[in-house]
C-alpha positions as CSV (number, residue, x, y, z in Angstrom):
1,X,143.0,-70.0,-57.4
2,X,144.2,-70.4,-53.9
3,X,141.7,-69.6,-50.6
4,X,141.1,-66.2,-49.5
5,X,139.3,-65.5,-45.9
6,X,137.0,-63.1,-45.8
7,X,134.0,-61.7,-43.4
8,X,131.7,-60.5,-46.1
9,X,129.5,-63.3,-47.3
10,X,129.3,-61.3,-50.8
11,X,133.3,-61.4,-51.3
12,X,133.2,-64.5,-50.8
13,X,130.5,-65.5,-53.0
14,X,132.0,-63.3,-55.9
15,X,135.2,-65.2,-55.5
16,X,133.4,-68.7,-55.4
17,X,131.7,-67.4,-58.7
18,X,135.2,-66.7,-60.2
19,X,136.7,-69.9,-59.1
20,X,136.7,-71.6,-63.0
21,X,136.2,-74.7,-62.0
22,X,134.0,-77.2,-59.7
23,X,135.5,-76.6,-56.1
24,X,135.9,-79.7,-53.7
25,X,135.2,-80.3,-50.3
26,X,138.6,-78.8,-49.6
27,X,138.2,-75.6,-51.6
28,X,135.0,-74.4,-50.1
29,X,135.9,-75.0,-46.6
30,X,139.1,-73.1,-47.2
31,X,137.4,-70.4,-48.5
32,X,134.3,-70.2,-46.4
33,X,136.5,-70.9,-44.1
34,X,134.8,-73.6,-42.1
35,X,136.0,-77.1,-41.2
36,X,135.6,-80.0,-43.5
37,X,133.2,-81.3,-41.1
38,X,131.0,-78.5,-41.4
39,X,130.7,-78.6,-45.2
40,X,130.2,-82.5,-44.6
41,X,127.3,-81.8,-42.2
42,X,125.8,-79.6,-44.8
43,X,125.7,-81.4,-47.5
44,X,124.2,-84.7,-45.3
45,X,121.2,-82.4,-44.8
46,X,120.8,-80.9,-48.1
47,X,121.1,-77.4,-47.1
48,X,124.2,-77.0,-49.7
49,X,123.9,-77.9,-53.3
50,X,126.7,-80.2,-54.6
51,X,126.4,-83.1,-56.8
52,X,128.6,-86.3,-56.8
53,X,130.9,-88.1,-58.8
54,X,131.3,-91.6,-57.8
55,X,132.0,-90.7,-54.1
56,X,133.4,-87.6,-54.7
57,X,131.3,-84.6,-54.0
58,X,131.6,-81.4,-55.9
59,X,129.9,-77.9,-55.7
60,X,129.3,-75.8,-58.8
61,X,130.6,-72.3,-58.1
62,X,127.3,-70.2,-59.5
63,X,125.1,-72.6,-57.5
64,X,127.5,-72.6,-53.9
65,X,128.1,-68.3,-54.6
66,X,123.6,-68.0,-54.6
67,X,123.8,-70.5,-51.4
68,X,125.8,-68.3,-50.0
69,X,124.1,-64.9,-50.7
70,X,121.2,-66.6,-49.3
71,X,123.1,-67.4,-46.1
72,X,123.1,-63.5,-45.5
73,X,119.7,-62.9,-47.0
């Protein structure tokens, strides 16, 4: 599924949820659309959930969609 911008936080967290699979670093900052850096900087304080594989951080789409919803909460 390729990146789709969007102002409405739940758009975007119903497209996250449909994603299929784990989304990357890349993914969510494309469709968040947010720089790299940003999701980077989120994740070093532990205000995103992701979990790691070797060095390789990952976000599960059901858990990064209710992040998000909360965002707008």
């Amino acid at each position: 599924m390729g990146s789709l911008h969007s102002t409405d936080p739940t758009d975007l967290a119903d497209i996250i949820e449909q994603w299929g699979k784990a989304l990357t670093v890349d993914d969510l900052a494309g469709v968040i659309a947010v720089s790299i850096k940003q999701i980077y900087s989120l994740v070093k304080r532990g205000s995103l959930p992701h979990y790691r594989i070797a060095s390789s951080i990952r976000f599960d789409p059901y858990k990064t969609a209710a992040w998000l919803r909360s965002q707008n909460a």
